[in-house]
MIPA-417751 format. One line per 5 residues: number of its first residue (from 1); their letters; for each residue x, z, y of C-alpha. Coordinates in Angstrom, 2 decimals. Example, Ala and Ser with C-alpha at 12.3 -4.5 7.8 and 13.67 -1.06 7.14 Angstrom:
! MIPA-417751
1) AS) 12.30,7.80,-4.50; 13.67,7.14,-1.06
This chain:
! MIPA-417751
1) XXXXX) 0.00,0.00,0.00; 2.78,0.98,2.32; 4.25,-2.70,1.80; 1.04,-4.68,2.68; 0.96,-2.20,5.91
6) XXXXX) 4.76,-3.26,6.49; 3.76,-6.86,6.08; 0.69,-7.03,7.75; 2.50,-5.15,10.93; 5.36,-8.00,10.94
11) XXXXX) 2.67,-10.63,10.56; 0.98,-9.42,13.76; 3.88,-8.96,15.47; 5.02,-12.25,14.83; 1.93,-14.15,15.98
16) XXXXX) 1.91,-11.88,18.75; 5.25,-13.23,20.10; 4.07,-16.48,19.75; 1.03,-16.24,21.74; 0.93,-18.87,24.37
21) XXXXX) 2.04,-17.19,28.09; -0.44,-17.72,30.49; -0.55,-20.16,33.60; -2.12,-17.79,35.99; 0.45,-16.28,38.57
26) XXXXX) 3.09,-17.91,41.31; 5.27,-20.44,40.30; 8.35,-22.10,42.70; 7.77,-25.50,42.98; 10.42,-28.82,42.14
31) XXXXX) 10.79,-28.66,46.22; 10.78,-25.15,46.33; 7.61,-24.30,47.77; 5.43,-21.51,46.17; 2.42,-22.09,44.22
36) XXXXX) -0.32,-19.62,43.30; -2.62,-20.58,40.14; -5.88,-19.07,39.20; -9.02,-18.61,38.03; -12.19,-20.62,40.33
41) XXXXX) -14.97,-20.95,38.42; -14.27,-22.62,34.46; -10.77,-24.06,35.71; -7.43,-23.09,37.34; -6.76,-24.05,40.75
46) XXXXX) -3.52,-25.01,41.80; -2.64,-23.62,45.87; 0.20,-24.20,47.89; 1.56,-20.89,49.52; 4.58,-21.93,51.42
51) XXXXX) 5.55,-25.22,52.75; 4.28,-27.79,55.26; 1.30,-27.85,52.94; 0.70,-24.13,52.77; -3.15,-23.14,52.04
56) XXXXX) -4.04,-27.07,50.09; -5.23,-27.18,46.90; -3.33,-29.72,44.95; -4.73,-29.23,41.30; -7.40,-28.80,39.06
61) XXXXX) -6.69,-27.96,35.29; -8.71,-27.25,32.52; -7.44,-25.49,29.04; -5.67,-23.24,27.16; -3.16,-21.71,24.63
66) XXXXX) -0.50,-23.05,27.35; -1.63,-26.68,27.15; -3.66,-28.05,30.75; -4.96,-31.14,31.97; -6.96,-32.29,34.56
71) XXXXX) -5.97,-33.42,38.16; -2.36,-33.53,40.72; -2.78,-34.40,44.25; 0.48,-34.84,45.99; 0.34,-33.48,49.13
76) XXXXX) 2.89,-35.81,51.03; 1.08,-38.99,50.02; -2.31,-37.16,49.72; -3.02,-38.94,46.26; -4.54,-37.41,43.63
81) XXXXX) -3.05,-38.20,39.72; -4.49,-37.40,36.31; -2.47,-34.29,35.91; -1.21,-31.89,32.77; 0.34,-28.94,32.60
86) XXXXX) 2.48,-27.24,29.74; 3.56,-23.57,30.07; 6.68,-22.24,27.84; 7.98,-19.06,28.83; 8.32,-18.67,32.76
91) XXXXX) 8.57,-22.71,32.58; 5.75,-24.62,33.89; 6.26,-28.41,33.38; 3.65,-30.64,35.36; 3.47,-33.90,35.47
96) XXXXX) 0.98,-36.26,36.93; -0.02,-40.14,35.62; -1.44,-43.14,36.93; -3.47,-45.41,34.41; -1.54,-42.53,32.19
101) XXXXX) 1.29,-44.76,31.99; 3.27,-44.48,35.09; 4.41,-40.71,35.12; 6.46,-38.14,37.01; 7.26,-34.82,35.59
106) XXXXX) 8.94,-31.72,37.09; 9.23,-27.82,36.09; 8.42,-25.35,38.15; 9.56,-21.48,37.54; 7.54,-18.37,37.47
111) X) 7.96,-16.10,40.25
C-alpha cells in the first residue's frame, strides 16, 4: 500500500510540473515595451503599458493549456493579423499571419 501511495504521489507530482504556465500577467515585448494580458470576458486581451502605444489593445486570444490563437494588431502600422500565442515557461512566443502563410514571430519575457 505504501508503494502505490509512493507512486501515485510521483505521478501527481510529475503531471503537476508539467502543467501548462499560464498567459495571464506582464510580459516585455520584442521592442521592449510592456504588455499586460488578461481576462475580458471568454478571451485574453492583449494591452500595451509602456511605449508610444501605451493604453491600445493589440490582441485578442482565445485558449488554453499554453496554446492561443486569435488576433495581432500591430500598433505602428495599425493592422490587425491572425495571431497565436504559445507560452513555455516565462517565454511567450507570438506570432501573427497573413493568409496564414506570411508570418512574423517574436518572444516576449515574463515580467
Amino acid at each position: 500500500m505504501r508503494k502505490l501511495m509512493l507512486a501515485a504521489a510521483f505521478a501527481l507530482a510529475a503531471t503537476a510540473g508539467q502543467a501548462a504556465e499560464p498567459i495571464e500577467g506582464n510580459w516585455k515585448t520584442a521592442s521592449g515595451e510592456t504588455a499586460a494580458i488578461g481576462k475580458c470576458g471568454s478571451v485574453y486581451c492583449v494591452t500595451l503599458k509602456t511605449g508610444k502605444h501605451a493604453g491600445k489593445q493589440i490582441g485578442r486570444l482565445a485558449g488554453k493549456d499554453g496554446e492561443y490563437s486569435g488576433e495581432i494588431t500591430d500598433p505602428a502600422e495599425d493592422k490587425t493579423y491572425s495571431g497565436s500565442g504559445s507560452v513555455s515557461g516565462n517565454s511567450l512566443k507570438m506570432k501573427g499571419c497573413v493568409l496564414k502563410i506570411l508570418c512574423k514571430s517574436q518572444t516576449w519575457t515574463r515580467l
